[in-house]
N, C-alpha and C positions, 0 to 999 in steps of 0.2 A: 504493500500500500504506500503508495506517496504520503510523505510525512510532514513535507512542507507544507506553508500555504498560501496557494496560490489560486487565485479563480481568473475566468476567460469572463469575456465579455458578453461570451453564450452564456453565460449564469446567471446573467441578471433578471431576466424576465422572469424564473418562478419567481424568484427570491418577493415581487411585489402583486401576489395574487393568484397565481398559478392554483387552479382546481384540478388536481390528478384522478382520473377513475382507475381501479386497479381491477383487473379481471381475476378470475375464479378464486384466491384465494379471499381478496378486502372483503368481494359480496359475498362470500360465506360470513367474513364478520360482519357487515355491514348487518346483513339481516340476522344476526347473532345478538347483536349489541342493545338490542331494545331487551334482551331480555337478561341483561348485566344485572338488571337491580333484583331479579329474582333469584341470581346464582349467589350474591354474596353470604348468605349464611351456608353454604354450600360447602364444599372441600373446595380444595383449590384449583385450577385447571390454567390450563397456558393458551389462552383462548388469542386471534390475531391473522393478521394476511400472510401468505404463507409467497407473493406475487408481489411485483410492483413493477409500475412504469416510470423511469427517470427520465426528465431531458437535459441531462446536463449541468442539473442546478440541486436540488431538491423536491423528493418526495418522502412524505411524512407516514407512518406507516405507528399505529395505535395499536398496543397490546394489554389486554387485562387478566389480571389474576386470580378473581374470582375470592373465594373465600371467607376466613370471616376478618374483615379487616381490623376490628376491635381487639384482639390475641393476635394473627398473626404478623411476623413481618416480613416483608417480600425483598428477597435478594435479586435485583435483576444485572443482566451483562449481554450485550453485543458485543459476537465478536467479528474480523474477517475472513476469509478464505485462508488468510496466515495464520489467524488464531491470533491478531493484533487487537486487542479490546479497546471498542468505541468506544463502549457506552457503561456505565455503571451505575447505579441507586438502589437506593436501600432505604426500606421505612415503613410506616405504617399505612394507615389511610392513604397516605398522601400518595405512595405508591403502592396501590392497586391498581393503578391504570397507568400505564407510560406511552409518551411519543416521541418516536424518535425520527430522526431528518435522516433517511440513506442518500447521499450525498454520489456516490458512484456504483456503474451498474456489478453484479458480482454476485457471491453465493455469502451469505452470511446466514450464522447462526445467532437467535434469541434463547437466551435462557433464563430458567426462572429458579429460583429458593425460597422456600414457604420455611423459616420457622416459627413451631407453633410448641407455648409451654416448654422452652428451651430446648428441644428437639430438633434441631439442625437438619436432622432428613427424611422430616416431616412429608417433605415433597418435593420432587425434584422434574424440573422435565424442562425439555430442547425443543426448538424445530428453525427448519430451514426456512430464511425467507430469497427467493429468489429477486434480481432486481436487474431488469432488462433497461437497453439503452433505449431511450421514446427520440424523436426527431431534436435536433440542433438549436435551439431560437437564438437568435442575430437581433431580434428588434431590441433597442432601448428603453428603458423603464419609464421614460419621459422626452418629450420630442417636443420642441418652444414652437408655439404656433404663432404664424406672424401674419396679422391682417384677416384678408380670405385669403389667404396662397395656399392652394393644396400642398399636402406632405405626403409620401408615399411612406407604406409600412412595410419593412419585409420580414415574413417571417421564419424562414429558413435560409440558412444560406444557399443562394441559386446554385453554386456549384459542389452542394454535396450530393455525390453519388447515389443515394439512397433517396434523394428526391421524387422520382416517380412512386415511391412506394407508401404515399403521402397524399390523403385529398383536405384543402382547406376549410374552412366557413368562417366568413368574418362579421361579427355581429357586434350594432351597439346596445339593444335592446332582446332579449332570449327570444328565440322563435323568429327571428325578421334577420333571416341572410341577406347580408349587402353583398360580398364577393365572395370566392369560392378559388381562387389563383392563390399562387403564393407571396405577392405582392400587391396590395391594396391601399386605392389613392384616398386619403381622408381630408374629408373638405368639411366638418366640423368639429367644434372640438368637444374634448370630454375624454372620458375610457373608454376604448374599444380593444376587443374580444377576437382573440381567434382560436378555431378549435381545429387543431390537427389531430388528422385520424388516419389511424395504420392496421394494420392484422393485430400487432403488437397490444399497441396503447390506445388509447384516446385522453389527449391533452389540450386543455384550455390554457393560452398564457392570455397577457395583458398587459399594455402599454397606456399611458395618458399621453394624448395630444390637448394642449393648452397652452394660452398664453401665458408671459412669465411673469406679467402681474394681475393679481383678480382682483374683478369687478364684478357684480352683480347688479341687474338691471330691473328694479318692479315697475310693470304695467298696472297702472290702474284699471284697463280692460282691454282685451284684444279684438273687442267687437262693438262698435259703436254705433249710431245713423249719426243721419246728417244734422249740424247742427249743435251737435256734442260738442265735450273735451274731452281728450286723454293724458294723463301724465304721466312721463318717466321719470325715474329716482332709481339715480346709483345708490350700491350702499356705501359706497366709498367717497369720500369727498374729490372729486376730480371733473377740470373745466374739460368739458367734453365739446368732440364736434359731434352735429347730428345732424342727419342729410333722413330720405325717402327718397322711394322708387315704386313705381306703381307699375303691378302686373302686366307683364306684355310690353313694358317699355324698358327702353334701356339709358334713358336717361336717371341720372342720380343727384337730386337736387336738394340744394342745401338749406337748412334750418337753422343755421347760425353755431354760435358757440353758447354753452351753460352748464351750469352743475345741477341744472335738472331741467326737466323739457315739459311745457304746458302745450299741446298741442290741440289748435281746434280743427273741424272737420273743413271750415272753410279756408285754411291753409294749404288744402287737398286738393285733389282734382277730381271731386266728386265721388257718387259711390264706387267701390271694388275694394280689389285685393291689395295691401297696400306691406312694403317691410320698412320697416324705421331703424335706422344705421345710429350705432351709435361708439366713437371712436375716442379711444386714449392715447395716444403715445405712450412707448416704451422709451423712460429717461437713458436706459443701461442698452436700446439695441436704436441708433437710429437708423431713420426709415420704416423702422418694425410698428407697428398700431395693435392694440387692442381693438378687436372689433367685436360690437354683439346685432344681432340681427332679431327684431323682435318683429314678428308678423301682425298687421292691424287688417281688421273689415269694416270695412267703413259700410252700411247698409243706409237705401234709402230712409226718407223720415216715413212717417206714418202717411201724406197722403195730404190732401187738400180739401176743404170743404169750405160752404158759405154759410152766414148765418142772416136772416132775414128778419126784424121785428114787422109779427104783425098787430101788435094792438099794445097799449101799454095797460096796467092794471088801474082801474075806476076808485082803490082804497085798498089800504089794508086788509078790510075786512072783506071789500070782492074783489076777490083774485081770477079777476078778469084777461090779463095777460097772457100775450102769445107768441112766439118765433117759430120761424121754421130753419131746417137745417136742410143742406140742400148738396151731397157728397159730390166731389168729383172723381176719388179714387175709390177703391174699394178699402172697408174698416172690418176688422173684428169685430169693433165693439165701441160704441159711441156713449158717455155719459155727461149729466148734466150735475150740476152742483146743486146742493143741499137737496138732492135725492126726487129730483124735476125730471127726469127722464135716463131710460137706461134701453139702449138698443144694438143689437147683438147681428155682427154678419150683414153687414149691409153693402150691398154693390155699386159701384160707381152709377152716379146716376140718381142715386136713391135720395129719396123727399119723405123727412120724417117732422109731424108736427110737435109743439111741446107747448101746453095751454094752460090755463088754471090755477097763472103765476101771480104771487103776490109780486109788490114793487122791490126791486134789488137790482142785484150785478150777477149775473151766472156766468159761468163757466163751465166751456160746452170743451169736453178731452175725447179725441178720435185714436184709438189704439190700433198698432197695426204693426204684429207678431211682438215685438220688445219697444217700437218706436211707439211716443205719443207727440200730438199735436196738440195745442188748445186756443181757443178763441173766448171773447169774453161779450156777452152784449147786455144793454141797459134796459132794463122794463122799469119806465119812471110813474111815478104816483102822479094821477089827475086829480087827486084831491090833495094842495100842499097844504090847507089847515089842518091836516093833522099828522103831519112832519114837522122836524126839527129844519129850521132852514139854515142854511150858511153857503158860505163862499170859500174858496181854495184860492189859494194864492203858491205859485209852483216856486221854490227857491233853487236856484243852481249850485252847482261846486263852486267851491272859490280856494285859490292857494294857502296854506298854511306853510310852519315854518318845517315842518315835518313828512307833510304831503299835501291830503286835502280837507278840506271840510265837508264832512257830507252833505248832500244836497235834503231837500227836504219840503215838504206838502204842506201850509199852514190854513189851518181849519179854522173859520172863524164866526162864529155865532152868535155877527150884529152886536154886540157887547151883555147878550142875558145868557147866563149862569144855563147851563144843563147839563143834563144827567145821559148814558146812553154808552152805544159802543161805534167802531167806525171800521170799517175795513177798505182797503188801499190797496186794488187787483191790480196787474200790472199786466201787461199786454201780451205777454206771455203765460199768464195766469198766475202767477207767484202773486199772493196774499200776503200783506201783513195786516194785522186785526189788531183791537187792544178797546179798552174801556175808558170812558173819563167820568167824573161827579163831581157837578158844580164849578164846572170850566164854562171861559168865556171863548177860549178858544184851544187847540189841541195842534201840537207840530209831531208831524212823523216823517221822521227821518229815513230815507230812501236813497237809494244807487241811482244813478241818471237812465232814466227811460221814459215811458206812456204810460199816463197813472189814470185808474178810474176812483171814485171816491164813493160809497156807502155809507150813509149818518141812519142810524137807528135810534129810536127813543127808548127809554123805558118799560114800554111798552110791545118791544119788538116790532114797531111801525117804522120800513124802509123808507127813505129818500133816498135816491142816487144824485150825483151830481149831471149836468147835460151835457157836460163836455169832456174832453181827454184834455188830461193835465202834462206838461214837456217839461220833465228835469232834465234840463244839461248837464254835461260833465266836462271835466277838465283835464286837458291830454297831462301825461305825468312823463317823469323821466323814464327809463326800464334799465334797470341793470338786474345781472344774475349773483345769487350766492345761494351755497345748500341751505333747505329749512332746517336739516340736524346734521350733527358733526361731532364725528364718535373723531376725537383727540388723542395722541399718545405726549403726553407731558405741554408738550405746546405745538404751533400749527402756523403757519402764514398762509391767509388767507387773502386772496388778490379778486375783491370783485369783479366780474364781468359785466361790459357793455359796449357797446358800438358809437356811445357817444362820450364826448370829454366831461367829466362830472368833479365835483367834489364832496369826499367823503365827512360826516363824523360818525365815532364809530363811540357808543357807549355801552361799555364791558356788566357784568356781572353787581360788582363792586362798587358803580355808580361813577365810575373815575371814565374820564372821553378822551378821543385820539383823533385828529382830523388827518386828512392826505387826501391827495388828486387819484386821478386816476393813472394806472400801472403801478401803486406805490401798496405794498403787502401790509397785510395788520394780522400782530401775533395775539394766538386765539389760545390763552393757557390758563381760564377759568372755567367753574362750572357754572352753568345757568345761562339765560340769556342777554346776547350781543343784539343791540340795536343798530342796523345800519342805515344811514339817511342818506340820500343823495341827492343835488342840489345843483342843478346845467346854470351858466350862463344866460342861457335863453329866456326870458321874462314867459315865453307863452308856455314854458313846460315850470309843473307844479314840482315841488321835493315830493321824492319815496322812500318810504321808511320800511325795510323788511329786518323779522327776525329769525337768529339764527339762536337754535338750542343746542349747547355743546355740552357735552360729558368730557372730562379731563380725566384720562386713565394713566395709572403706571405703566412703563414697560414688563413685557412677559418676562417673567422668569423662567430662564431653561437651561437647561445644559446636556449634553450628552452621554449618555450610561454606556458601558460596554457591556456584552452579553459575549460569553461564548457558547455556543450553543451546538457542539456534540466536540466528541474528542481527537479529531482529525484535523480542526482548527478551525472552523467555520466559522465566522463572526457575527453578530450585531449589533445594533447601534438604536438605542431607546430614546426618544424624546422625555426627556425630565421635564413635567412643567410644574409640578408642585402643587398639583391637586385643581388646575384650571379645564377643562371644557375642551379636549384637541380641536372640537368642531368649534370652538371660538377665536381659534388661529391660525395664520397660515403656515404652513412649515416647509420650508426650502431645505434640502441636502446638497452643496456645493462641489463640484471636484476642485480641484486644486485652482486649475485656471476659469472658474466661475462657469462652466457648464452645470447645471439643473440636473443631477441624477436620482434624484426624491422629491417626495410631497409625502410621505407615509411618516404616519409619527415611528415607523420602524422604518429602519435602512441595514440593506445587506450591503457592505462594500463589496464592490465586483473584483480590488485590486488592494493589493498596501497601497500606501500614500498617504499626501495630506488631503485632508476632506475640512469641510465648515460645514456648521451647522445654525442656520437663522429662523429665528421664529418670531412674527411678526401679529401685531392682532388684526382679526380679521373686520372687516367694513369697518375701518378706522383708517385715519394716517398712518404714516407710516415711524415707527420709532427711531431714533436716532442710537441704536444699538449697533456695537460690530459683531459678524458674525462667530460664533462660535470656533477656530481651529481644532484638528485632533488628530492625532498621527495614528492611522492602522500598521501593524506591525504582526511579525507573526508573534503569536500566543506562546507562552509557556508551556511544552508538554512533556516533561522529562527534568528532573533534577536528580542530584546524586544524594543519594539515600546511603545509611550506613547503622546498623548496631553497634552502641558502643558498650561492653557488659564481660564481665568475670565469670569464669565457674564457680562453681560451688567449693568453696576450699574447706578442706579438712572436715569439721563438723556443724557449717553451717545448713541454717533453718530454710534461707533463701538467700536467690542474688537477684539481683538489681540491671535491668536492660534499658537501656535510656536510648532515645531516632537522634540521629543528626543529620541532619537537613541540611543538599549546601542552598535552597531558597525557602527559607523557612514562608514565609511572607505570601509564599503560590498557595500555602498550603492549608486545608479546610476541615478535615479530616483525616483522621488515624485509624487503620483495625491492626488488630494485633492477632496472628494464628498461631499455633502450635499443631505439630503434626503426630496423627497417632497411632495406633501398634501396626495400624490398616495401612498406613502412608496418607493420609487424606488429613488434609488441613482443616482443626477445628478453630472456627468464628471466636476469638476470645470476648467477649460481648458487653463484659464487666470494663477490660482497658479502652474501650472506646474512645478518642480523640485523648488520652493521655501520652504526654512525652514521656515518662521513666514510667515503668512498671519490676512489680515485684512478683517473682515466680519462686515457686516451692518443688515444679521437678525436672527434672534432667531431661534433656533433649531435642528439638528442632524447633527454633522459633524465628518467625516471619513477620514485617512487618509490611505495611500498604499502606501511602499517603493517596492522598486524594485532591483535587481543585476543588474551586467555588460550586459544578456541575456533575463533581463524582468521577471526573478524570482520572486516570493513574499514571498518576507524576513519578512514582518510581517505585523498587520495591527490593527488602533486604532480607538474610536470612542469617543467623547465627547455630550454631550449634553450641549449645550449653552442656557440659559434663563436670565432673568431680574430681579435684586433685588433692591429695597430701604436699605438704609445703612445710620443710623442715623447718625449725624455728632457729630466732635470732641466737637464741645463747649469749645473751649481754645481762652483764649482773645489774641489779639494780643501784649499786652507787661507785664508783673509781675516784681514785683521789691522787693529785697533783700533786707536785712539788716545784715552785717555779724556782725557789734558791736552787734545787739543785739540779735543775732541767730538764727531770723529771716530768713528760709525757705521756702519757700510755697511746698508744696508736690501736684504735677497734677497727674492727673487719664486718664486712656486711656484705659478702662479695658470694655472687653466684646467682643475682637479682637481677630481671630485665631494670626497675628501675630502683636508684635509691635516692632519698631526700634526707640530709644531717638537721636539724635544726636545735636553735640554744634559744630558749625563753620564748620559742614560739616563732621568731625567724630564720629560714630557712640560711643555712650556712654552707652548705656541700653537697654536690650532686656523687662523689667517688664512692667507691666501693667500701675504700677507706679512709679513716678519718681523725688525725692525730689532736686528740682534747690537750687543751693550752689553756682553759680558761676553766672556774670553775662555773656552777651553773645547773639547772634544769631541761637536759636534753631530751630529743628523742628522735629516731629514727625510723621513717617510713620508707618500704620497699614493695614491690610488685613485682611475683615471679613470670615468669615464661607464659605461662598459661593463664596471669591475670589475677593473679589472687593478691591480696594487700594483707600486711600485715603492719604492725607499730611497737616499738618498744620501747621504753621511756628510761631514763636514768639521772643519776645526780652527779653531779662531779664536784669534787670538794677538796678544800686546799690544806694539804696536811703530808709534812716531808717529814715521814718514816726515813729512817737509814737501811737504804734496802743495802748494802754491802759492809761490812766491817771488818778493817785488818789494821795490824801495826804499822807505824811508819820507820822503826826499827828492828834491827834482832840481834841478838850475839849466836853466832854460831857452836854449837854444840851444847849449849844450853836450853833444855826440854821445856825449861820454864819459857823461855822467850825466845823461842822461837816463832818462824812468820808461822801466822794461819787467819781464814777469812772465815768469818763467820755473814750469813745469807738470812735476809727476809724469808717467812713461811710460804711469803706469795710468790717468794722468786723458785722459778723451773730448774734452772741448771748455771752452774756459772764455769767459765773458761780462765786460766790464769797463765799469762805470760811475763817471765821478767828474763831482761837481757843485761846484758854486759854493757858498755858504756860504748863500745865500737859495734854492738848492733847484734851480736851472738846470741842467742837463744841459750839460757843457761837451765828456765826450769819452765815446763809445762803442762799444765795436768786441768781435766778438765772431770764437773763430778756434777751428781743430782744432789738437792736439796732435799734434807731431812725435816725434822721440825724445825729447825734453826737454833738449837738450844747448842749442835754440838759442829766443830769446825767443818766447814766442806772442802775444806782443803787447807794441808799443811804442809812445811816445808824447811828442814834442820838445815838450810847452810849449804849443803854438800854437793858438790860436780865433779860426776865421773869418781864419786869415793874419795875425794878429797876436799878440803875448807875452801870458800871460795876466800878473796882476799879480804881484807878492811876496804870500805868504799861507800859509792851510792849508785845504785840500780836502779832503772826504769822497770816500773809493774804496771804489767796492760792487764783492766782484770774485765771480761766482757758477761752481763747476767742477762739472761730472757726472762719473762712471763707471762705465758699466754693468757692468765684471767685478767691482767693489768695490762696486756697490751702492750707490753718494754719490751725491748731488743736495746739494750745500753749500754755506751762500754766506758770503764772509769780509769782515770791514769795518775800513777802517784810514783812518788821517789821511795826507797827501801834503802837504808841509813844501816851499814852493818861495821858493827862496833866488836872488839874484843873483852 
């Protein structure tokens, strides 16, 4: 198995959506798996696809264990065709069910361990899963879509051999094939889908074609008649250009510039099919646009009809009154107000009477499919004494310092006091109504149009006015800005318009900013921004629009690493810190700024550097830099090692301690020992401990593991028992520094030795000549790792280990030479010479108790006196308990 890691460029398409189907083995599990929840109190079982189809990238392949996950725990392991182990885990609940990524095509084995009540071979079982190579994919995981320019998708590479053995389907919606080739042109954007199918496999991958910045476009309706409005709203704040184009033509005309689009039906070219363009630039691709293309039907209105008074009403009380209506197109459905008439399905043509009317204003609405029309006419009282009388006076707009004054209907009732209600139809039927008590006169405030007027009494007794009332209105400036404005910290906002204006702009806070036009205003409060604008020109009024802004922080993110099987596969997690992924946008960068993610997960296709940007969505944009992160291959192998002694002499237990050269990779420890069988038992109790204590002889192994249950490495020791002869060091030695007296100790036949005095270490040798007195002691480690420690005293006290005369008289038994020896001393050698270097006497002897000489010496060489003189005496003692090998030298004074 390849160890490195490396991925091709063919890997990236599973990696962001890839649905695999697997044949005869998955669909044994697939239809197996609904009945997982009845197997678990069950025994255990190795349930799983025993098949799979790879393209290159990953297929995921779901295995369960059945049983009772409450007691047991499940040992799982994939391994290769080499017997290289992927995969590992081990646990309880959590694993009864595993899934694993096969990554390349091959024979591998799954296996499973159930132990249950510390029973280790509770349950054991294998199976093969085979994993076949599926077709090549080449397409990119994201493709920048620019404008309308088609992009071609391909999705195998054209010149692999195995091409013919391959039929496509590309779809963006399930069931609706667009192409069926191996390269398909996409002319809009979104995800699209292709499903390649072979004897083998059948594989879905998927690519996103899109622009590289989103925008999102609401219609207020896609179908309107004649006469309406429609408005578009980005959700993003962006000065947009917006054009149309009406079916069958190819011209594409323009709408101007805005950050949002009011469009009416008579901006149109009447009814039809109609698409409304609407474009961004790309600041980071130019030439490149965002474009969105939103479909409008503009349908005729309802239709035309007349309305005819024939009679007006005689009073209140005889509701004499009468019109006729008199169709030119055909209606649904024709109604009259305050429930005067209701007529259903009427033909072009049609003549319908409506009679029996008291005095008022009606409003006569002709429906036709969703379209309405309305018309209004007057049935006046012939009896005015018993109405309210008055007169209207129309008032028009007029400039303010903000925009306009509204315009407005002044009711006025000859200067007596009355009581009643009034209602103000407008030519298009829009009604405002309202009551007065004890007014001389009544103003209602109106938008500029054709006003009718209704005075009622107390009594619910109509007068209408006789004439149509003219509110003027007053042309205004027009500039553009968004109605809301999702914020990331702050924003410069540059209103739009076609003519030269001057701004003031008052924020939130109540605090103002004035500027011209091309001049930005920063938008970094919450609440609402008033903005006025104010031409040159005396005939255009100020307008004043408001903008609603939310002021958000930037996203928090960062990117997580996952590794995600044992062969080195990687990914890369969007960290947002508990935010909404669908509330942001998320960019994956290559190195040189190509787009290779949108997914809050990303497979890198390659090592290298990658960024990671996450930006909020329908908002500005934040002034954050993106993320960096270096992919690198993974950890999968470190050097493992037991460090651990036998069992010495008659110890209880020893002591195995892991040494790790990356301690830091590591997540997990098991500890085995192997038993009479050869089979390695689960030590279950050292679980993740570094030093463990064992009580009996023989093979122990140890297994580190990663974050995923990888096996980083793995050690084995062989523990047995030795005998290790002891120190033989007395408990106390004593010095002599007058008379240079050392004892020299041995400790020799040790892999290691350590001397130390009061606790710091003084000597690594074998041996080690005491000069000091003190609290020693001596630690050694034999061959086979066993330690031992022996502690002593060393103390200052000069014993006369030798004693002899400095004189003698020759022949004289009383005084003659002789040396008497310490208990402790071994053996002593004695040499004395003649003055030119002759060896005259030598004798060498073991030490008795010390009470009686060990050696003695009358004078005599070769049977004769030696002369009167002085002599050199070499006298040399050992003693192995004290450590001395010493040799003493004195003069020998001989007298007659």
């Amino acid at each position: 198995m390849q160890s490195g890691f490396s991925f091709s460029l063919l890997s990236l398409v599973l990696w962001i959506g890839a649905v695999v189907s697997i044949h005869a083995g998955w669909n044994y599990y697939t239809a197996n798996h609904s009945l997982l929840g009845q197997l678990e109190d069950q025994d255990p079982e190795l349930i799983g696809p025993t098949t799979a189809c790879l393209t290159s990238s990953v297929v995921f392949g779901t295995f369960f264990g059945a049983g009772d996950p409450s007691v047991d725990r499940y040992v799982w392991t994939i391994t290769d065709a080499a017997g290289e182990e992927l995969y590992y885990q081990t646990g309880g609940s959590d694993a009864q069910e595993i899934e694993f990524p096969f990554t390349s095509a091959g024979t591998y084995t799954v296996s499973l361990q159930v132990i249950r009540n510390g029973n280790q071979n509770f349950f054991r079982a294998s199976q093969q899963v085979v994993v076949e190579r599926g077709p090549r994919f080449v397409m990119p995981p994201d493709i920048v879509f620019c404008g309308n320019d088609p992009v071609q998708i391909t999705a195998i590479d054209p010149n692999d051999p195995t091409i013919g053995n391959f039929s496509f389907e590309w779809y963006r919606v399930a069931g609706q094939v667009l192409g069926t080739e191996n390269t398909f042109t996409a002319t809009q954007p979104g995800r699209h889908y292709v499903r390649v199918i072979s004897a083998a496999c059948e594989v879905v991958a998927s690519t996103f074609v899109g622009p590289a910045i989103e925008v999102e476009v609401r219609a207020s309706a896609n179908r309107v008649c004649e006469g309406q409005h429609v408005t578009y709203t980005p959700d993003t704040p962006v000065l947009a250009r917006w054009a149309y184009q009406r079916q069958g033509s190819n011209e594409l005309r323009s709408l101007g510039s805005s950050f949002a689009l009011d469009l009416h039906t008579s901006e149109l070219d009447g009814v039809g099919q109609y698409t409304v363009f609407f474009y961004v630039d790309d600041p980071d691709r130019p030439g490149c646009a965002l474009e969105r293309r939103i479909n409008l039907e503009v349908v005729a209105g309802a239709g035309e009809f007349t309305l005819a008074k024939l009679q007006d009403a005689d009073g209140c009380e005889l509701p004499t009154g009468a019109f006729e209506i008199r169709t030119q197109d055909g209606f649904d459905a024709i109604t009259v107000s305050d429930g005067a008439g209701n007529f259903a399905n009427l033909a072009a043509g049609s003549v319908r009477t409506v009679n029996g009317l008291v005095p008022g204003i009606y409003t006569v609405t002709g429906r036709s499919g969703t379209c309405t029309v309305s018309r209004t006419i007057r049935i006046e009282n012939e009896n005015p004494n018993e109405a309210i009388p008055f007169t209207v006076e129309a008032i028009d707009q007029s400039c303010s310092e903000t925009g306009v004054r509204v315009g407005a209907l002044r009711i006025d009732f000859g200067g007596v006091s009355q009581s009643g209600s009034y209602r103000v139809v407008r030519s298009n039927g829009a009604v405002v109504a309202g009551t007065f008590d004890n007014e001389t006169e009544v103003a209602v405030n109106v938008p500029p149009g054709s006003y009718e007027v209704e005075i009622r009494d107390a009594a619910n007794c109509a007068q209408p006015g006789s004439v149509m009332y003219e509110v003027e209105g007053n042309r205004q400036v027009n500039f553009s800005v968004p109605a809301s404005l999702q914020v990331c910290e702050s924003f410069e906002l540059f209103p739009s318009s076609t003519e030269e204006l001057t701004y003031t702009v008052v924020r939130p806070d109540g605090s103002s900013v004035a500027g011209s036009s091309g001049v930005g205003f920063v938008v970094d409060q919450t609440g609402t921004y008033q903005f006025t604008a104010i031409s040159t020109d005396p005939n255009l009024c100020p307008r004043t629009r408001e903008v609603e802004v939310v002021v958000n922080e930037p996203v928090r993110f960062e990117p997580v690493f996952q590794q995600i099987d044992c062969s080195g596969r990687q990914m890369y997690t969007t960290e947002l810190f508990g935010r909404d992924p669908n509330s942001v946008i998320i960019r994956w960068y290559s190195e040189n700024g190509t787009i290779v993610g949108r997914n809050p997960q990303f497979f890198p296709p390659l090592t290298g550097n990658y960024l990671l940007e996450v930006q909020p969505r329908a908002s500005s944009a934040c002034e954050v830099s993106p993320i960096p992160f270096e992919v690198v291959v993974p950890l999968r192998s470190t050097e493992v090692e037991i460090q651990g002694s036998p069992f010495c002499n008659e110890d209880a237990f020893t002591t195995l301690t892991l040494d790790v050269g990356n301690p830091e990779a590591v997540r997990a420890i098991e500890w085995f020992q192997r038993n009479e069988e050869g089979e390695w038992v689960w030590l279950l109790e050292f679980n993740d401990q570094q030093s463990i204590d064992v009580v009996d002889e023989g093979e122990y192994q140890v297994v580190v593991r990663n974050q995923i249950g990888c096996r980083l490495g793995t050690a084995t020791l062989e523990v047995g028992r030795t005998e290790v002869e002891p120190l033989g060091l007395e408990d106390s030695y004593e010095i002599c520094s007058e008379e240079g007296i050392f004892p020299t100790l041995q400790a020799a036949g040790y892999a290691e030795v350590v001397w130390f005095l009061d606790g710091q270490p003084i000597s690594d040798q074998p041996s080690y000549r005491v000069m000091s007195p003190g609290n020693y002691e001596v630690r050694v480690v034999s061959e086979e790792g066993c330690e031992m420690v022996s502690a002593f005293e060393v103390l200052e006290g000069c014993a006369l280990m030798i004693r002899m005369p400095d004189a003698m008289v020759v022949g004289d038994p009383q005084r003659d030479f002789r040396i008497y020896a310490h208990p402790d001393i071994d053996e002593v050698e004695v040499f004395i010479y003649q003055r030119t270097g002759e060896l005259i006497f030598h004798a060498t002897s073991r030490v008795g108790s010390g009470t009686e000489p060990v050696c003695s010496w009358d004078g005599q060489m070769n049977g004769r006196p030696i002369t009167v003189g002085t002599y050199p005496v070499v006298v040399r003692y050992r003693s192995g308990r004290l450590g001395l090998d010493e040799v003493m030298r004195r003069f020998l004074v001989v007298v007659q």
